[in-house]
mmCIF file of the N, C-alpha and C atoms, coordinates in Angstrom:
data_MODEL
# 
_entry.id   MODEL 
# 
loop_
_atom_site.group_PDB 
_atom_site.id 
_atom_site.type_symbol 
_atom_site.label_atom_id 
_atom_site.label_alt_id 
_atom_site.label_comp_id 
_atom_site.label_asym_id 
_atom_site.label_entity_id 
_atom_site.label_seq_id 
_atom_site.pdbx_PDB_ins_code 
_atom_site.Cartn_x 
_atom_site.Cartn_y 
_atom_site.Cartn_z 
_atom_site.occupancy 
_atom_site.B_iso_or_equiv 
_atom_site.pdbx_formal_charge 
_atom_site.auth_seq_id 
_atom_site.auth_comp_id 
_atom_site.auth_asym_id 
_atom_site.auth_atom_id 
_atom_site.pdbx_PDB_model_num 
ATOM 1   N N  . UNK A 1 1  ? 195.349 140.652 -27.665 1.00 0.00 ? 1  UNK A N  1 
ATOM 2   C CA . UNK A 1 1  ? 194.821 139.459 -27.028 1.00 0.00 ? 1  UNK A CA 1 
ATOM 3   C C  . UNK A 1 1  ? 193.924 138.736 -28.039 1.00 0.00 ? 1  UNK A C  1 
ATOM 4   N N  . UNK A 1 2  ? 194.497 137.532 -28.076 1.00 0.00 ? 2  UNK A N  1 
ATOM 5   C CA . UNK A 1 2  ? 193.504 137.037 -28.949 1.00 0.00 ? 2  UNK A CA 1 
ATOM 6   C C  . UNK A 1 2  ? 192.153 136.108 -28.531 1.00 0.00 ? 2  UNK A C  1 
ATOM 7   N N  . UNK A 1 3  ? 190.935 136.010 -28.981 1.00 0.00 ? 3  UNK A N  1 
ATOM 8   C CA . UNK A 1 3  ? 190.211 135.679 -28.727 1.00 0.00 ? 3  UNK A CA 1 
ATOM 9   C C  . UNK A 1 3  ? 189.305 134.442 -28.166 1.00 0.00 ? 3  UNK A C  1 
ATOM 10  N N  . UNK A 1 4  ? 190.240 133.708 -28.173 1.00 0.00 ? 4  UNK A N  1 
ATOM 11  C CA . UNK A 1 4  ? 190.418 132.292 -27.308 1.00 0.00 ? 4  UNK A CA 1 
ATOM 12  C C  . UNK A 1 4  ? 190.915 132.938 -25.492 1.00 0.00 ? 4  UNK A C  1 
ATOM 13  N N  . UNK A 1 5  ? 191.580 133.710 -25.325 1.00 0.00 ? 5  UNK A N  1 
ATOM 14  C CA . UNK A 1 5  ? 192.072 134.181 -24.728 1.00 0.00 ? 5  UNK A CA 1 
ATOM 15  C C  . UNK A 1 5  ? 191.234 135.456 -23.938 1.00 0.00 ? 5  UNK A C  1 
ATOM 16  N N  . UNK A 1 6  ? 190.027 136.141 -24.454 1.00 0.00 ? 6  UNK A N  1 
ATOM 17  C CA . UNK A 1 6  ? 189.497 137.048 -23.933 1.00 0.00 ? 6  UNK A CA 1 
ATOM 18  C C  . UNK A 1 6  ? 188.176 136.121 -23.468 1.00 0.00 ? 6  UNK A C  1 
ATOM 19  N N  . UNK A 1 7  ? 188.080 134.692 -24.547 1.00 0.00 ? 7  UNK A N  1 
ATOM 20  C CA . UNK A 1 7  ? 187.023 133.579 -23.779 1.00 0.00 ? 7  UNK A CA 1 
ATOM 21  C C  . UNK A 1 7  ? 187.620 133.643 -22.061 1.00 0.00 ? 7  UNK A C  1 
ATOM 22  N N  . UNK A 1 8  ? 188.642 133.100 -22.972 1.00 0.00 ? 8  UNK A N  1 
ATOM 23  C CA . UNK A 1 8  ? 188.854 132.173 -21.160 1.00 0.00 ? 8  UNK A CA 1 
ATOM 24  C C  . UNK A 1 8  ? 188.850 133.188 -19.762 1.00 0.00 ? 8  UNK A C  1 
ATOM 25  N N  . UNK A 1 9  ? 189.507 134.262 -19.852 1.00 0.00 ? 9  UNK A N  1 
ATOM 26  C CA . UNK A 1 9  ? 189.635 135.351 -18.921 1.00 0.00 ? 9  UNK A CA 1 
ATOM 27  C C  . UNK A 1 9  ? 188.406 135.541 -18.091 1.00 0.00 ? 9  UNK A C  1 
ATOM 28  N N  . UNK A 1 10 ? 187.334 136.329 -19.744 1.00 0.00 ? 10 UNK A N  1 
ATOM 29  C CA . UNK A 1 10 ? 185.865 136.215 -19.282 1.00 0.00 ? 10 UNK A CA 1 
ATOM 30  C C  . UNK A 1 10 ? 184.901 135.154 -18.531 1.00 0.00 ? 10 UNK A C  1 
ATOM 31  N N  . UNK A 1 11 ? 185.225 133.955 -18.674 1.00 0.00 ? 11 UNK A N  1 
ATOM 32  C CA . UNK A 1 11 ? 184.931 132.418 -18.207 1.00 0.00 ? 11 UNK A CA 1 
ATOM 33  C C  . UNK A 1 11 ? 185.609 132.742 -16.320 1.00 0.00 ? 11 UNK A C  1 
ATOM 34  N N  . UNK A 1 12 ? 186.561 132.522 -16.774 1.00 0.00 ? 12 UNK A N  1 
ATOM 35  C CA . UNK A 1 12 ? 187.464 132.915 -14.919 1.00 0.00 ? 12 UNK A CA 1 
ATOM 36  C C  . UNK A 1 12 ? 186.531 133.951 -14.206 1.00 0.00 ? 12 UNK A C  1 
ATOM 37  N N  . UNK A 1 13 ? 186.641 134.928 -14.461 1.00 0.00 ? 13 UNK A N  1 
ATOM 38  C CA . UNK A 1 13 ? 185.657 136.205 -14.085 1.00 0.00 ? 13 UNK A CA 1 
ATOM 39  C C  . UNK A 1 13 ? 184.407 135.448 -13.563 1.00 0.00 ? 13 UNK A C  1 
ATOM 40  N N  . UNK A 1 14 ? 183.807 135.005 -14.624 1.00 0.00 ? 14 UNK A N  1 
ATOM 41  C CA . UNK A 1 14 ? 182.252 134.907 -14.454 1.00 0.00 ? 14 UNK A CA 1 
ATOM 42  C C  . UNK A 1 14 ? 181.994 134.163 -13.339 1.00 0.00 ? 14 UNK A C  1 
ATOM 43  N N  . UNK A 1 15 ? 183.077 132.675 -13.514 1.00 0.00 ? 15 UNK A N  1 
ATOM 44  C CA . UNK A 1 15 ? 183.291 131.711 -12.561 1.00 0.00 ? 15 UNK A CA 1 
ATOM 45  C C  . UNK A 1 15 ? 183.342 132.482 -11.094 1.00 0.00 ? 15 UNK A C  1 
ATOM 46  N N  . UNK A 1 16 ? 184.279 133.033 -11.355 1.00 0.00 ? 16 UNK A N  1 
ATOM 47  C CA . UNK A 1 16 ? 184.482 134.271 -9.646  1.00 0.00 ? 16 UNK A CA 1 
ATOM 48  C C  . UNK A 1 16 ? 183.900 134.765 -9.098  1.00 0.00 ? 16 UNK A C  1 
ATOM 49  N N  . UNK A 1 17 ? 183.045 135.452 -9.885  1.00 0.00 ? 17 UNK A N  1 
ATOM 50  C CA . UNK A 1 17 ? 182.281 136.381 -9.457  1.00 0.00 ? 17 UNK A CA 1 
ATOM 51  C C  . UNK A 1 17 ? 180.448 135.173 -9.035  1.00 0.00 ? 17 UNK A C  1 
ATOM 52  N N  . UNK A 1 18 ? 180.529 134.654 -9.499  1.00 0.00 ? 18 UNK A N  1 
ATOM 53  C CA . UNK A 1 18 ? 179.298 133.695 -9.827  1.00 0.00 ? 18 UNK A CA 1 
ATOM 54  C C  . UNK A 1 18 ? 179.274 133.231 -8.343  1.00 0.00 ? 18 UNK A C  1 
ATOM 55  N N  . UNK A 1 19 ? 180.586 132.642 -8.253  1.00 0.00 ? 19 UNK A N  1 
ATOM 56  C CA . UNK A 1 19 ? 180.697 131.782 -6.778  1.00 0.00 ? 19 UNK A CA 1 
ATOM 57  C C  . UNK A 1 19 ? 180.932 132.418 -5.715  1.00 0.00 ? 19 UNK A C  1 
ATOM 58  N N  . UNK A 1 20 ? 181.139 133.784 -5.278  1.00 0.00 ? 20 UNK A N  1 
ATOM 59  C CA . UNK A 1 20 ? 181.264 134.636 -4.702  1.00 0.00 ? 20 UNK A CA 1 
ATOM 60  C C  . UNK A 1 20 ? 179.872 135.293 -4.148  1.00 0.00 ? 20 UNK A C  1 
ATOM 61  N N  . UNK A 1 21 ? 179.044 135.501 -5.582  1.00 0.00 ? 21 UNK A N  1 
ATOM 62  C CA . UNK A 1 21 ? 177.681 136.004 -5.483  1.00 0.00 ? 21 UNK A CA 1 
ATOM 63  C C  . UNK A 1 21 ? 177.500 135.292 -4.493  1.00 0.00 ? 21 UNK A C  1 
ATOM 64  N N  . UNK A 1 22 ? 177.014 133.850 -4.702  1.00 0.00 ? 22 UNK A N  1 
ATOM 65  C CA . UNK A 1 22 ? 176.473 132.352 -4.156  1.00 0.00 ? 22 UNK A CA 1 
ATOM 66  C C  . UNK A 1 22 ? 176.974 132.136 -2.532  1.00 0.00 ? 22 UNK A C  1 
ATOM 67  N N  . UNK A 1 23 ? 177.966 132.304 -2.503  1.00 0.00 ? 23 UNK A N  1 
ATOM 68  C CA . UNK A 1 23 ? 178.286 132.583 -1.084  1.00 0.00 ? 23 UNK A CA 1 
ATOM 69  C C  . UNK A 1 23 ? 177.907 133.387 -0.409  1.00 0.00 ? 23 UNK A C  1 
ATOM 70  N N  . UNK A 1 24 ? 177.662 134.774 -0.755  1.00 0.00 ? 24 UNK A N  1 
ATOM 71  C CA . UNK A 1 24 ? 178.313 136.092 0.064   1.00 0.00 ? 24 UNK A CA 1 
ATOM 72  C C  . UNK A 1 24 ? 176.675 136.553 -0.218  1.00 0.00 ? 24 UNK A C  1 
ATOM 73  N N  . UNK A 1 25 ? 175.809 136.333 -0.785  1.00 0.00 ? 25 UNK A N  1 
ATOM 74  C CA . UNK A 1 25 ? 175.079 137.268 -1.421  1.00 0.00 ? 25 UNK A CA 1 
ATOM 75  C C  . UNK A 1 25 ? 175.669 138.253 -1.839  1.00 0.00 ? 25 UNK A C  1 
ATOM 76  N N  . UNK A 1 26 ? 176.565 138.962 -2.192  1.00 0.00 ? 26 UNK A N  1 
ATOM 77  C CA . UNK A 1 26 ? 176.994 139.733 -2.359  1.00 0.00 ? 26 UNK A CA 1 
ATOM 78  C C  . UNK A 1 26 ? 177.653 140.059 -3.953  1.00 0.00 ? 26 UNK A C  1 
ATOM 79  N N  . UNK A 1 27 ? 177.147 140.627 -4.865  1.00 0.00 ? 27 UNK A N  1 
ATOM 80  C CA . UNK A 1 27 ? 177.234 140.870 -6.451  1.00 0.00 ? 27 UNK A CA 1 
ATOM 81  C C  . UNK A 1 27 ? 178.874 142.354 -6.711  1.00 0.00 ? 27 UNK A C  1 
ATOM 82  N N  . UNK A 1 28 ? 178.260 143.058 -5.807  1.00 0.00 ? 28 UNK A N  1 
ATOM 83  C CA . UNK A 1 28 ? 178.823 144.139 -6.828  1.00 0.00 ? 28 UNK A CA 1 
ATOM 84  C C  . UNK A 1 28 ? 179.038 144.734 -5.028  1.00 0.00 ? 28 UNK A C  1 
ATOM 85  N N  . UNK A 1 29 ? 180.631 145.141 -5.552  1.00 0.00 ? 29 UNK A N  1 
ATOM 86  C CA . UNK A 1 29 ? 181.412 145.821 -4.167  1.00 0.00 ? 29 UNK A CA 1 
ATOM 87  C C  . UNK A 1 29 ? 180.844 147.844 -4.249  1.00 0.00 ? 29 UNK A C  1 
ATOM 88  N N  . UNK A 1 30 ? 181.429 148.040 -3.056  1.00 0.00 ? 30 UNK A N  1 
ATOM 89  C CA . UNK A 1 30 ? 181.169 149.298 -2.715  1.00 0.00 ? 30 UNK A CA 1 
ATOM 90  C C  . UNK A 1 30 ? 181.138 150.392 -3.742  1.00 0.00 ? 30 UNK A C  1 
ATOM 91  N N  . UNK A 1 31 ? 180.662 151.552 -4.142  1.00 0.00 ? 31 UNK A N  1 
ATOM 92  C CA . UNK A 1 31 ? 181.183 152.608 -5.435  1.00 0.00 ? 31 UNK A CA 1 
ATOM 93  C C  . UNK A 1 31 ? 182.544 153.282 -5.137  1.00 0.00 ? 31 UNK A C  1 
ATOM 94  N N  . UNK A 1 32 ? 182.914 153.323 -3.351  1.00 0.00 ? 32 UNK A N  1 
ATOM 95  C CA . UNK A 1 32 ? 184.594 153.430 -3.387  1.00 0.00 ? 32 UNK A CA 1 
ATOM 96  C C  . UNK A 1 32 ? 185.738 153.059 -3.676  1.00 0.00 ? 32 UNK A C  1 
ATOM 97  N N  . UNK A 1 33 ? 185.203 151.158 -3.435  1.00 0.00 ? 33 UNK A N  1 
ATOM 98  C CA . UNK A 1 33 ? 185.970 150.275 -4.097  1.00 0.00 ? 33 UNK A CA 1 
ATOM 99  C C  . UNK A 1 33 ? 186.190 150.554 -5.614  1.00 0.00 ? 33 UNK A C  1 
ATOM 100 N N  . UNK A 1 34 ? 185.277 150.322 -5.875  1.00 0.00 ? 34 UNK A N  1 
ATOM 101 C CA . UNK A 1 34 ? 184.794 150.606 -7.587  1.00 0.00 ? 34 UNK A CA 1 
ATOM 102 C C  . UNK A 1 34 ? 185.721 151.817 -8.174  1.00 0.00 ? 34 UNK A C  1 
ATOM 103 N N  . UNK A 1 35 ? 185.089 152.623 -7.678  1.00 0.00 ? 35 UNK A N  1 
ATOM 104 C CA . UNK A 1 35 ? 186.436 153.689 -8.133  1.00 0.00 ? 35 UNK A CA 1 
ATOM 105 C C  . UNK A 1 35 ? 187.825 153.801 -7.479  1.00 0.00 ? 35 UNK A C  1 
ATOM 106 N N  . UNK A 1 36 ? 187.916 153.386 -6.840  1.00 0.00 ? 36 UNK A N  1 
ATOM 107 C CA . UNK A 1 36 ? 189.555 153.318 -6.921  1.00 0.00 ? 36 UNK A CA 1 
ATOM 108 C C  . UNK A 1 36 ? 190.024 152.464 -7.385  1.00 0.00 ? 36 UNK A C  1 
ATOM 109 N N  . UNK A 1 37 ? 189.383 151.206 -7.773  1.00 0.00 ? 37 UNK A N  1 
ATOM 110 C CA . UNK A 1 37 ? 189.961 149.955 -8.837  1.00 0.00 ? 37 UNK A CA 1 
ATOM 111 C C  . UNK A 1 37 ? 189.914 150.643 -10.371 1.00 0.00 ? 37 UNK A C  1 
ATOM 112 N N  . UNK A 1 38 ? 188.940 151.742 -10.724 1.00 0.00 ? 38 UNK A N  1 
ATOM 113 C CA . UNK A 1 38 ? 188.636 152.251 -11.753 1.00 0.00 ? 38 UNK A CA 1 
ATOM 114 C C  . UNK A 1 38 ? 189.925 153.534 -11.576 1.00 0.00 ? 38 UNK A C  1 
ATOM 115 N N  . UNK A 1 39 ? 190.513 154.111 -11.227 1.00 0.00 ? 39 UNK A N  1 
ATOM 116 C CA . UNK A 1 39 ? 191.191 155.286 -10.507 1.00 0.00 ? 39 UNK A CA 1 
ATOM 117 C C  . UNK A 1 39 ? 193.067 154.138 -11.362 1.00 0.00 ? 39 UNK A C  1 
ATOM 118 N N  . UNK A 1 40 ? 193.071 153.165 -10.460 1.00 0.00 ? 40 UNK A N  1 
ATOM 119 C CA . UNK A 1 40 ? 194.061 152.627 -10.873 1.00 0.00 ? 40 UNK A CA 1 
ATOM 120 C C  . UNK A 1 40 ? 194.284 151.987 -12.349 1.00 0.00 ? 40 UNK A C  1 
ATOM 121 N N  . UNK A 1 41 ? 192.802 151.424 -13.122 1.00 0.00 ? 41 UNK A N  1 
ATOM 122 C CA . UNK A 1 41 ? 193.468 151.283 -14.315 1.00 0.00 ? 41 UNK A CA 1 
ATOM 123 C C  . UNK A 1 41 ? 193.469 152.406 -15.072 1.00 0.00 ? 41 UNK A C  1 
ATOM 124 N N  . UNK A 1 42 ? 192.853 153.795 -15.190 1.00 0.00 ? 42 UNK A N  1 
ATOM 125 C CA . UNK A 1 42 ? 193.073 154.643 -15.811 1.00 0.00 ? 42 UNK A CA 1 
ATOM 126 C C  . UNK A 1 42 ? 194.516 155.491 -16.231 1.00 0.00 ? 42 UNK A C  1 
ATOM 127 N N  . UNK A 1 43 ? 194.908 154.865 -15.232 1.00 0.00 ? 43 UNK A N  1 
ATOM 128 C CA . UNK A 1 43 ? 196.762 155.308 -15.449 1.00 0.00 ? 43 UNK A CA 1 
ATOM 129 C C  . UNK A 1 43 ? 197.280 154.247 -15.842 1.00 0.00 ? 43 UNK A C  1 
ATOM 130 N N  . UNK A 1 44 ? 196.998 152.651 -15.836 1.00 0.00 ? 44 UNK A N  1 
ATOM 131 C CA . UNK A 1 44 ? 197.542 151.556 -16.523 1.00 0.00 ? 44 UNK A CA 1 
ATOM 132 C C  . UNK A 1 44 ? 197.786 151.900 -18.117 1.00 0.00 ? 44 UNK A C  1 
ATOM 133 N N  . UNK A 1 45 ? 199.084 151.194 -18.197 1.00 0.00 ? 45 UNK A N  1 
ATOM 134 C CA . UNK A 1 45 ? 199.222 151.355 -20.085 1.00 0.00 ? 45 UNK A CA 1 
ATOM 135 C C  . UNK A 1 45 ? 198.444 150.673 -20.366 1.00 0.00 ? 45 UNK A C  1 
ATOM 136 N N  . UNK A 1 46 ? 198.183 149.274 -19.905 1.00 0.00 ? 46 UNK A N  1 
ATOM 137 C CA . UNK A 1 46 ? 197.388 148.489 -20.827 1.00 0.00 ? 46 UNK A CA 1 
ATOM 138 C C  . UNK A 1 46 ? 195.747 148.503 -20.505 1.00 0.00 ? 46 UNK A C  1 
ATOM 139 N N  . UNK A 1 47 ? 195.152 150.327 -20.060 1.00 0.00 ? 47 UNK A N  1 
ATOM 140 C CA . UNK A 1 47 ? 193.619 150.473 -20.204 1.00 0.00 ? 47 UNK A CA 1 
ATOM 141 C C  . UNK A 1 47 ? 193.779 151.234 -21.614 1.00 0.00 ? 47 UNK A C  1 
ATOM 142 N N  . UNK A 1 48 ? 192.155 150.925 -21.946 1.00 0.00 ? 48 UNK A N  1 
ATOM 143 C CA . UNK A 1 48 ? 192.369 152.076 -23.508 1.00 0.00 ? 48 UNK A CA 1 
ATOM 144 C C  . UNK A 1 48 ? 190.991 152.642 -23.028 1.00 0.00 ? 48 UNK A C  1 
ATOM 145 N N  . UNK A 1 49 ? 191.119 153.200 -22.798 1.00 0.00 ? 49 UNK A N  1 
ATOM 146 C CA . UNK A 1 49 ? 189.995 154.518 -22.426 1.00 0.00 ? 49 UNK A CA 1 
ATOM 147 C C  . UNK A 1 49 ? 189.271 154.578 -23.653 1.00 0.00 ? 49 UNK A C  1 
ATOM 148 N N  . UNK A 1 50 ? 189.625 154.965 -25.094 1.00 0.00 ? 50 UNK A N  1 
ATOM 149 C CA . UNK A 1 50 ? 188.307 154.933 -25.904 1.00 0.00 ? 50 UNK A CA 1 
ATOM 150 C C  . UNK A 1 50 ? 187.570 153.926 -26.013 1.00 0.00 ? 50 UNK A C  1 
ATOM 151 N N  . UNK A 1 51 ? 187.703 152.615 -25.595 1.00 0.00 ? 51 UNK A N  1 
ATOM 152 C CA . UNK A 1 51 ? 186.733 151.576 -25.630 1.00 0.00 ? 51 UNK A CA 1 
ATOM 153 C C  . UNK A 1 51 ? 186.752 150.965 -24.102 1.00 0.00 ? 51 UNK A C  1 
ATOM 154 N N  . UNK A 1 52 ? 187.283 151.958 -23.130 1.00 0.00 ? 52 UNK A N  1 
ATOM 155 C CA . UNK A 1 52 ? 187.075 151.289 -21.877 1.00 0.00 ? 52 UNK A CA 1 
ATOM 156 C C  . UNK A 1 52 ? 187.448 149.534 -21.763 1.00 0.00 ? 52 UNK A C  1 
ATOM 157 N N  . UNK A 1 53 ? 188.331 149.600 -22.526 1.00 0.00 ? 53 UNK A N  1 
ATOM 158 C CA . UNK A 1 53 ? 188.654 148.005 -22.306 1.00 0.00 ? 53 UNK A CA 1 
ATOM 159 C C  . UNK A 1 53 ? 189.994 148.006 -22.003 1.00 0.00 ? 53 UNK A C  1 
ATOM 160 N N  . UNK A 1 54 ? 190.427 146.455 -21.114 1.00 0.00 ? 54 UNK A N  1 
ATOM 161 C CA . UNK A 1 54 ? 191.598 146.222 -20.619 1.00 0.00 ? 54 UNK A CA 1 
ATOM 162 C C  . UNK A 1 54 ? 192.716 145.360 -21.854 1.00 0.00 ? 54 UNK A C  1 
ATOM 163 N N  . UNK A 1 55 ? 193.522 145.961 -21.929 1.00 0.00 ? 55 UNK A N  1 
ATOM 164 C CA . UNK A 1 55 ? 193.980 144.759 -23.188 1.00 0.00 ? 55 UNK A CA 1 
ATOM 165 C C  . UNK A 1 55 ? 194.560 143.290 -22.900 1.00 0.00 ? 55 UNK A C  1 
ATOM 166 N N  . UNK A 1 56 ? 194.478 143.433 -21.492 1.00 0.00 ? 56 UNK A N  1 
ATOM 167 C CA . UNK A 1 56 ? 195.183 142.363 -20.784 1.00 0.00 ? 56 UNK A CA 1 
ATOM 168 C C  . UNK A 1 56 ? 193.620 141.057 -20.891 1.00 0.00 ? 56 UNK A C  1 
ATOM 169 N N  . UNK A 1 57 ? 192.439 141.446 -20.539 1.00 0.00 ? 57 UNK A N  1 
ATOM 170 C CA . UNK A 1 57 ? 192.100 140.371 -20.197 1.00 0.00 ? 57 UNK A CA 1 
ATOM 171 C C  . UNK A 1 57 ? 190.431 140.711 -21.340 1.00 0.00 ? 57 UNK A C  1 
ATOM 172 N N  . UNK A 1 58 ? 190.221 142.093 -21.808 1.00 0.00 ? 58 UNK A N  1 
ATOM 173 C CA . UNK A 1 58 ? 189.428 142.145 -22.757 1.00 0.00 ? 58 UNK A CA 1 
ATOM 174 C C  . UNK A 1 58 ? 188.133 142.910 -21.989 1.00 0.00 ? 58 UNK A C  1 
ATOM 175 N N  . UNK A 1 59 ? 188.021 142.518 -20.601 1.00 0.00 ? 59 UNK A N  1 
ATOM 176 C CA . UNK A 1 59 ? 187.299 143.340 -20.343 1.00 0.00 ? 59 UNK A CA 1 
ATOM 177 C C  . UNK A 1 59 ? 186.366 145.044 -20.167 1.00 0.00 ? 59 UNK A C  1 
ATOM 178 N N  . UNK A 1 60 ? 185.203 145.123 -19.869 1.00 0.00 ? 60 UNK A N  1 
ATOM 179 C CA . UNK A 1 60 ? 184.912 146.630 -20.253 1.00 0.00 ? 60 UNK A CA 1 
ATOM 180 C C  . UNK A 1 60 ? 185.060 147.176 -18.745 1.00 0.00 ? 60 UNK A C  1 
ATOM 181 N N  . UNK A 1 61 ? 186.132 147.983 -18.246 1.00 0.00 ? 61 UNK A N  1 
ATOM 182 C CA . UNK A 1 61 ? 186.855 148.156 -16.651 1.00 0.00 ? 61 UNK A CA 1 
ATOM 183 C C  . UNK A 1 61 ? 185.378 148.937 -15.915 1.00 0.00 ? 61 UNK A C  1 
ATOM 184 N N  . UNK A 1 62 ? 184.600 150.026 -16.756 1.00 0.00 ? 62 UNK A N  1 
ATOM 185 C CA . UNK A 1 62 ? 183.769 150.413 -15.939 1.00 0.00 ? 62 UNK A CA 1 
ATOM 186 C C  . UNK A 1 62 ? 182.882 149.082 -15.290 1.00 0.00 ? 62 UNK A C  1 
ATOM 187 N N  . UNK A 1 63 ? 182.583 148.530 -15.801 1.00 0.00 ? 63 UNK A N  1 
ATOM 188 C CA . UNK A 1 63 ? 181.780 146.986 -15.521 1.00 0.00 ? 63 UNK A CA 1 
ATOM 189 C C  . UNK A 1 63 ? 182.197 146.459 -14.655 1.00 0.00 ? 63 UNK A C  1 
ATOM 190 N N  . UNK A 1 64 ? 183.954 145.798 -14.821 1.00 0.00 ? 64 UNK A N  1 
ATOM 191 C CA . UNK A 1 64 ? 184.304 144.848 -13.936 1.00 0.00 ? 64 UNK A CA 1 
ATOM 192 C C  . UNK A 1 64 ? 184.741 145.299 -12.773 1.00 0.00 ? 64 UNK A C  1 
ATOM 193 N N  . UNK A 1 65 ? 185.019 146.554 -12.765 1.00 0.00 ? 65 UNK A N  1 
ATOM 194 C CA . UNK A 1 65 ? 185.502 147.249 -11.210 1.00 0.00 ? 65 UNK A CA 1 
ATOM 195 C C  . UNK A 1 65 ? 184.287 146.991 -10.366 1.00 0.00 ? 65 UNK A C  1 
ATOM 196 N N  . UNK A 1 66 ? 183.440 147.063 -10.984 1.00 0.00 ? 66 UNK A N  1 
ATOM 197 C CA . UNK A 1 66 ? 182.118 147.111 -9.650  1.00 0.00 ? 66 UNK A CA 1 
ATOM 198 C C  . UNK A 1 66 ? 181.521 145.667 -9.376  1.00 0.00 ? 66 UNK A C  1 
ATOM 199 N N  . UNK A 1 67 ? 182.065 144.953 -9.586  1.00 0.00 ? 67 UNK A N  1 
ATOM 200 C CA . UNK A 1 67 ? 181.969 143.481 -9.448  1.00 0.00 ? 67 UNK A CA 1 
ATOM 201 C C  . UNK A 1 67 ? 182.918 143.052 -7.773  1.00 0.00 ? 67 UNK A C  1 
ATOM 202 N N  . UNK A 1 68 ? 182.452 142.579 -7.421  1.00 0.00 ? 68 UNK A N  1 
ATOM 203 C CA . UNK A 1 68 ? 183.447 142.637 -5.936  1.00 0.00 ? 68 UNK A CA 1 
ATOM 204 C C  . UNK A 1 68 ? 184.176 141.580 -6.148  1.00 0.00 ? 68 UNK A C  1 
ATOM 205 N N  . UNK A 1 69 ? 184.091 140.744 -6.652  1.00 0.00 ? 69 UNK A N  1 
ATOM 206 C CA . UNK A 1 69 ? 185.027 139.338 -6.713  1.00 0.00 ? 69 UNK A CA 1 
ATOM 207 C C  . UNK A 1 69 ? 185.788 139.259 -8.034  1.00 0.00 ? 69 UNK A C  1 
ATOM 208 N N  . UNK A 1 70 ? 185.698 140.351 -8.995  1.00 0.00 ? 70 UNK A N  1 
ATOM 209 C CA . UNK A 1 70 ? 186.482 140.614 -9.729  1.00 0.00 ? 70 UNK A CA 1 
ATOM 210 C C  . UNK A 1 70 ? 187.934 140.965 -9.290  1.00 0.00 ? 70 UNK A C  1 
ATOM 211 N N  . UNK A 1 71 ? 189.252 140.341 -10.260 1.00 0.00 ? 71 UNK A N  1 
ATOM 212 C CA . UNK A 1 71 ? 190.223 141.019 -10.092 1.00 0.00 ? 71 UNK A CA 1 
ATOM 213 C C  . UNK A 1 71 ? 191.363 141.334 -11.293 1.00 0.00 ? 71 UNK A C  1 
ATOM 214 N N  . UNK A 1 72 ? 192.043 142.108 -11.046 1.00 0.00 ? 72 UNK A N  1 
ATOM 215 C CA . UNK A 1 72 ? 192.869 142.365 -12.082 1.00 0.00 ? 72 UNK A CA 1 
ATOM 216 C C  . UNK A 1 72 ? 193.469 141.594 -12.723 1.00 0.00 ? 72 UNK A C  1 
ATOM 217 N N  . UNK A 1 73 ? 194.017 141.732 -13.814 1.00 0.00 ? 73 UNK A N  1 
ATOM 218 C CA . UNK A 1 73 ? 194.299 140.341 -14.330 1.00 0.00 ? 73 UNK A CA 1 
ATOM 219 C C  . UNK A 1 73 ? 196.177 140.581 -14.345 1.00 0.00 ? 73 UNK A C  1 
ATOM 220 N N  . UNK A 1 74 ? 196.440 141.504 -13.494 1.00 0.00 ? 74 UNK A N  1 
ATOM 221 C CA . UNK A 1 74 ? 197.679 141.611 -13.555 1.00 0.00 ? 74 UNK A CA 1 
ATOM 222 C C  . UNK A 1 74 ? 198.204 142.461 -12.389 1.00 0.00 ? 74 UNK A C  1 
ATOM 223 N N  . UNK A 1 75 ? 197.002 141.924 -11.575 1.00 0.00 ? 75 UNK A N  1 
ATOM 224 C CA . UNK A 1 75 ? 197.405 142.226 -9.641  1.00 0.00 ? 75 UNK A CA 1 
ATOM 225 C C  . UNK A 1 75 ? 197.398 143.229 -9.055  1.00 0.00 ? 75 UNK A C  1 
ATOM 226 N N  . UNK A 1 76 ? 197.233 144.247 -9.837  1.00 0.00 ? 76 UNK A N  1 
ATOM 227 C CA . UNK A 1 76 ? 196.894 145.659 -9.787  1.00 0.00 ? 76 UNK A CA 1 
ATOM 228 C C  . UNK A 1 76 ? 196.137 146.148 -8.400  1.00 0.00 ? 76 UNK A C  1 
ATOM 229 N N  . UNK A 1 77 ? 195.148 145.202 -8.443  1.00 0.00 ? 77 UNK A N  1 
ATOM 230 C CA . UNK A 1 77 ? 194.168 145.490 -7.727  1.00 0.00 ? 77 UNK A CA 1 
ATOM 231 C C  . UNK A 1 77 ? 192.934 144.385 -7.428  1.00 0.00 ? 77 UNK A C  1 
# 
């Protein structure tokens, strides 16, 4: 992924999660949620576990799973 590309992803995210906060009060979903969004990319090809990052969208998965208005960047979850 190149880096124009891990901008924009990260930008979407932030946007999401930002406006979600703002609504909902609500920041960061359940630790069940969390781990089972974390549960599912660990068997994804495209997680890399030594740097905990997604190659799809650049993100660090322990982080963005616990974000409630976060989502996969490839529907997963």
């Amino acid at each position: 992924m190149n880096p124009l590309e891990v901008i924009k992803e990260a930008s979407k995210t932030a946007v999401d999660v930002a406006g979600h906060a703002i609504k909902t009060g609500n920041l960061f979903c359940s630790k069940e949620k969390s781990d089972e969004r974390m549960k599912i990319c660990s068997v994804c090809p495209d997680y890399i576990i030594q740097s905990d990052k997604c190659c799809k969208c650049g993100c660090f998965m322990q982080r963005k799973t616990q974000l409630e208005a976060a989502k996969c960047p490839i529907n997963k979850w």
